[in-house]
C-alpha positions, 0 to 999 in steps of 0.5 A: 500500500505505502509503495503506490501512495509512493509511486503515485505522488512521483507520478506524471499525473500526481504532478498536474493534479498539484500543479492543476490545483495551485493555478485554479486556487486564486481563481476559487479564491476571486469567483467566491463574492465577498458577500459569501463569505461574510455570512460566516463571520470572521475566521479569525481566532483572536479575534473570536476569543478576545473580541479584538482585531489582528494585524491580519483582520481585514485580510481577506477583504483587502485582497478581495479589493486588490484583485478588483483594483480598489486600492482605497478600500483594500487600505481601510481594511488593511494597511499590512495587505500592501506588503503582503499581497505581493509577497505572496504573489511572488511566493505562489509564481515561485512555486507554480514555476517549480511544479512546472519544471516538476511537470516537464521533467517528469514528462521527459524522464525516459523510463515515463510511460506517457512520454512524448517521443 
């Protein structure tokens, strides 16, 4: 059992599955309206214990706003979304770029069954 968990997660199609899956995740992320996602509450921790905001409330809406271009309204939900939406833009290139060299040598490794020749 533990030898296919193996093989699979080594696998052409375990690669695109990951791959697949990062590249659709912004997209989830920006096709679920705000309004959505406001019914549940905050998912905050601290600020369901305590009653009092993070530095992190008003994240989710701030990135909301930036991924619809309204930089004002990003700025009142939180300012610290300036410094880390970019960040994490950069993380998520930097590893959609790694699956995707992933991707591409395992579909060029001789000894792969679904190889292009």
């Amino acid at each position: 059992m533990l030898n296919k968990i193996t093989h699979f997660k080594s696998s052409v199609w375990y690669a695109l599955l990951r791959l697949g899956a990062f590249l659709f995740l912004p997209f989830v992320f920006y096709l679920i309206p705000i309004s959505y996602q406001d019914k549940f509450g905050s998912i905050c921790l601290i600020k369901r214990v305590t009653g009092m905001e993070c530095w992190g409330c008003g994240s989710r809406h701030a990135f909301y706003s930036i991924m619809n271009l309204d930089f004002l309204k990003a700025w009142q939900h939180n300012k610290l979304s300036f410094i880390v939406f970019p960040v994490l833009i950069y993380l998520w290139f930097k590893y959609v770029i790694k699956e995707y060299k992933n991707v591409s040598s395992l579909l060029t490794r001789k000894d792969n069954p679904h190889r292009a020749v």
